[in-house]
C-alpha positions in Angstrom: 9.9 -27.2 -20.0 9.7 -27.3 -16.0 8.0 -24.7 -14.3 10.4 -22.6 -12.5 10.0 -22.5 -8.9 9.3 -19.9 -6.2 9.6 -20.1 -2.7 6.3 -19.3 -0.7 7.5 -15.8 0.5 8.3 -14.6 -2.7 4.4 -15.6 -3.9 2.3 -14.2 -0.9 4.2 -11.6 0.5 3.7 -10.3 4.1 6.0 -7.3 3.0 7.3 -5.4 0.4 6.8 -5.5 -2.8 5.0 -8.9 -4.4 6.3 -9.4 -7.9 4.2 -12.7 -8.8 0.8 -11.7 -7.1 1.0 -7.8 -8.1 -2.2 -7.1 -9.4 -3.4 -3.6 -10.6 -5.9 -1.3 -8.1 -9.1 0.2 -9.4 -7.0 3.4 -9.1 -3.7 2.8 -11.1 -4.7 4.4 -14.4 -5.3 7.7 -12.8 -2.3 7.0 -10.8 -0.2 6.8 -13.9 -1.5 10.0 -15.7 -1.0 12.4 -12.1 2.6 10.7 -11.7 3.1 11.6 -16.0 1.8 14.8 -14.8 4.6 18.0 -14.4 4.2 19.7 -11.5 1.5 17.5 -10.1 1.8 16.5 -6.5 -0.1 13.7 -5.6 -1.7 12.2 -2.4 -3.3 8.6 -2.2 -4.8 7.9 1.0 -6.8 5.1 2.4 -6.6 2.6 5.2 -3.7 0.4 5.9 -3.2 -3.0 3.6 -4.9 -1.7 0.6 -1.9 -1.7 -1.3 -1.1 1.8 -1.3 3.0 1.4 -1.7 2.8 -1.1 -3.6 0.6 0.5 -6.0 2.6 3.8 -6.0 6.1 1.8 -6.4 4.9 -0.1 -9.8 3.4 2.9 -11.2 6.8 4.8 -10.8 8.5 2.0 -12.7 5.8 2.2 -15.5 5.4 6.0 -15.8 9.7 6.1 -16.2 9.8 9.5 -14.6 13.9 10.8 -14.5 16.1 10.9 -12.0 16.3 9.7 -8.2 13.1 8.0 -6.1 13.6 9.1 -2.4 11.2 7.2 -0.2 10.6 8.8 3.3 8.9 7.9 6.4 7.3 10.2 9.0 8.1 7.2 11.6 11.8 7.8 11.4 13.3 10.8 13.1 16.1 10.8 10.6 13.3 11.4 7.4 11.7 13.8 9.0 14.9 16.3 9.4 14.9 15.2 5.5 11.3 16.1 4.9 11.4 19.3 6.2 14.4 21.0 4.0 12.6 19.5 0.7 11.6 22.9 -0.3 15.2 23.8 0.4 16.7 21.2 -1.9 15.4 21.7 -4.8 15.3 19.7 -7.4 14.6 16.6 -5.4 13.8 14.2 -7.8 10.3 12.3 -6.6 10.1 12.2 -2.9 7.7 9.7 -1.4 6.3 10.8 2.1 4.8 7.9 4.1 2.7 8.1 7.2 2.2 12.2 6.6 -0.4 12.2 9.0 2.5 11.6 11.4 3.9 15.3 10.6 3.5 17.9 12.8 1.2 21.0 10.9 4.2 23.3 10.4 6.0 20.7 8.3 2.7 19.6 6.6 2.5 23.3 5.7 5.6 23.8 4.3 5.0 20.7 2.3 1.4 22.5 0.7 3.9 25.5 0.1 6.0 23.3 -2.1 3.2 21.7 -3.9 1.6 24.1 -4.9 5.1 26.0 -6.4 6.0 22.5 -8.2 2.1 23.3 -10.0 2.7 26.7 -10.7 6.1 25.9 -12.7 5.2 22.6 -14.2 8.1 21.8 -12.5 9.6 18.8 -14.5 12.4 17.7 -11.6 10.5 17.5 -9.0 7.8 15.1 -7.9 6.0 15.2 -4.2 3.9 12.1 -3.8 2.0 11.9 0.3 0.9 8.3 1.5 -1.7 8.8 4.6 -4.9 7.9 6.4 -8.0 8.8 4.8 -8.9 12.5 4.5 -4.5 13.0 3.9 -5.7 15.5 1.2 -8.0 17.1 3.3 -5.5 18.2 6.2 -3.1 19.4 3.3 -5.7 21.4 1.8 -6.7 23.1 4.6 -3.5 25.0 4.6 -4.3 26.6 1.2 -7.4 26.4 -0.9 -5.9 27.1 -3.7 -4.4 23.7 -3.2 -7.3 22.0 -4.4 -6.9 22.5 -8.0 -3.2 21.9 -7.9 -3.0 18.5 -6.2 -4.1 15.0 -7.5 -5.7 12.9 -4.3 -6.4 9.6 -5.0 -8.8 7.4 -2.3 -7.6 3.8 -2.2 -11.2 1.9 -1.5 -11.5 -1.5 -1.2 -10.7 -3.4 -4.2 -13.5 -5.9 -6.5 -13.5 -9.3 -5.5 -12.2 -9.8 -8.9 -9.5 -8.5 -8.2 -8.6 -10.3 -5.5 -9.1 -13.4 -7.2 -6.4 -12.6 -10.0 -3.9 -12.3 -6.9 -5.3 -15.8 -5.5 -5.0 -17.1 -9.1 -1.7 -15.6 -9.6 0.1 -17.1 -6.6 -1.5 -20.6 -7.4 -0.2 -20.2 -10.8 2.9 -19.7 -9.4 3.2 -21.9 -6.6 1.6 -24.8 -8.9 -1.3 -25.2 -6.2 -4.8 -24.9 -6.1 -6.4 -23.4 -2.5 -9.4 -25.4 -1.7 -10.6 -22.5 0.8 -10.0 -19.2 -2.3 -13.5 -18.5 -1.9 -13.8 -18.0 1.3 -10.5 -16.1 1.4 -12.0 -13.5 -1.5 -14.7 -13.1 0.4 -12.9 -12.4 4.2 -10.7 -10.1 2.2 -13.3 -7.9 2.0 -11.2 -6.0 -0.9 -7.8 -5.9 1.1 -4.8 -7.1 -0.5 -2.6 -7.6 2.5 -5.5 -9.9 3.8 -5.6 -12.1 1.1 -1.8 -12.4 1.0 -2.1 -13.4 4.7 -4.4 -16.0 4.3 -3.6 -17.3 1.2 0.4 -17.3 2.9 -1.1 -19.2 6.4 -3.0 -21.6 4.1 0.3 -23.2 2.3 2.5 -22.9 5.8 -0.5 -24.8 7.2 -0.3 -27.2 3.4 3.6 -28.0 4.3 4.2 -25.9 0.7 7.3 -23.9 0.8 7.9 -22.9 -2.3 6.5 -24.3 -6.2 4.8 -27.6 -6.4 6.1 -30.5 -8.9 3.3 -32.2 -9.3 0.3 -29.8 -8.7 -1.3 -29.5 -5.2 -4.1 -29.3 -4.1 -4.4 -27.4 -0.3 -7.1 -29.1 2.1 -7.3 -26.6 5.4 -10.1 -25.6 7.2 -10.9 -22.0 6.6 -11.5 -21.2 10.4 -8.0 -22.9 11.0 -6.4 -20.7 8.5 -8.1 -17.6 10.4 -7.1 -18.3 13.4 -3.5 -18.5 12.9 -3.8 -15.0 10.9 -5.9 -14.0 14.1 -3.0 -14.7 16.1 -0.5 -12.9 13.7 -2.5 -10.0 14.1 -3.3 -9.7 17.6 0.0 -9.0 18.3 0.3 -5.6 16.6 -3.7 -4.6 17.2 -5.1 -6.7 20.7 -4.1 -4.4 22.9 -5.7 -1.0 21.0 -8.8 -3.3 20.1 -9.2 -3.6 23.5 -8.6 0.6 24.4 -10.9 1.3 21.3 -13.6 -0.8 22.8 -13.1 0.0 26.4 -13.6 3.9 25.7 -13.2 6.9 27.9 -16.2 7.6 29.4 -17.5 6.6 32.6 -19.9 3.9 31.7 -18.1 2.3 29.4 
């Protein structure tokens, strides 16, 4: 039977969801039981690329909870004017709030408000869930200590190197390839899914592989050619704060 093929994109994504190269976080059986949870809000913070989203999105699927998924942004202007009548609108369903940290602290206290009344009811309709930058929980909880006990926060660290290498294996499984420079990937990953899918991505665009090899291939790239390009991808978005993070603001800089 032949393989079936996959285009590159839909292997080592750069964004969204991946589907072939999904692997579990550390954190997705505690994940499961808060989302299984009534009444139990839930915030899961950590730095960007750690797979977050993506972790929250599968565990949805697999935890089947009823009605609607609303997934909001703090960056939008439009969810925000959403995300401030939530404790207006209820039942809402589960209600994803990205970027919270992005909230101003009368919204973020009105959200602690609701959390902590979805707790007390065991409320079975409604689901808050808060994506942010580490110490999310913190800045919620400091609206209401009796918070603390109500509300599931979940750190995303950096992930094993094992599991980083089921991704890599995963997307040369489906791809039919084999990277000749997976160690070294593992390794820069430094426990960052997003990384990995970047470099294991630049490796095959640098390969000539676009989608499912028929025969197997084997990649032969440099490792430091393969980092550059992502180097390059990435200075785009971060050169210019890199820059104002390591110039500083004091005199003698």
């Amino acid at each position: 039977m032949p393989r079936p093929i996959y285009q590159l994109q839909e292997v080592f994504v750069l964004s969204g969801t991946p589907e072939h190269t999904f692997v579990q976080p550390v954190e997705h059986t505690r994940l499961l039981v808060a989302l299984r949870t009534p009444g139990r809000s839930i915030v899961v913070e950590g730095p960007s690329g750690i797979g977050k989203t993506t972790a929250i999105n599968k565990a949805i699927k697999e935890a089947g909870l009823p009605g609607p998924v609303l997934p909001l942004s703090a960056r939008k202007k439009e969810d925000v004017e959403l995300i401030t009548v939530l404790p207006y609108q209820l039942p809402v369903g589960t209600v994803i709030v990205d970027d919270f940290h992005r909230l101003n602290d009368d919204t973020k206290k009105d959200l602690a408000d609701l959390m902590k009344t979805l707790a007390d009811e065991g409320s079975t309709e409604s689901k808050i869930i808060v994506i942010g930058i580490p110490n999310a929980g913190q800045s919620l909880i400091s609206f209401g200590r009796d918070l603390a006990n109500r509300l599931e926060i979940i750190p995303f660290e950096s992930n094993p190197e094992n599991k980083i290498a089921e991704l890599i294996s995963k997307g040369e499984a489906a791809l039919g390839i084999n990277i000749n420079i997976r160690e070294e990937i593992i390794n820069a990953s430094q426990g960052s899914f997003y990384v990995a899918q970047m470099l294991a991505y630049h490796t095959c665009i640098r390969s000539g592989i676009t989608n499912t090899c028929e025969p197997s291939k084997t990649t032969e790239e440099s490792y430091e050619s393969v980092k550059t390009d992502v180097m390059e991808t990435l200075k785009r978005s971060f050169h210019e704060t890199v820059i104002a993070f390591c110039r500083g603001t004091s005199v003698k800089r």
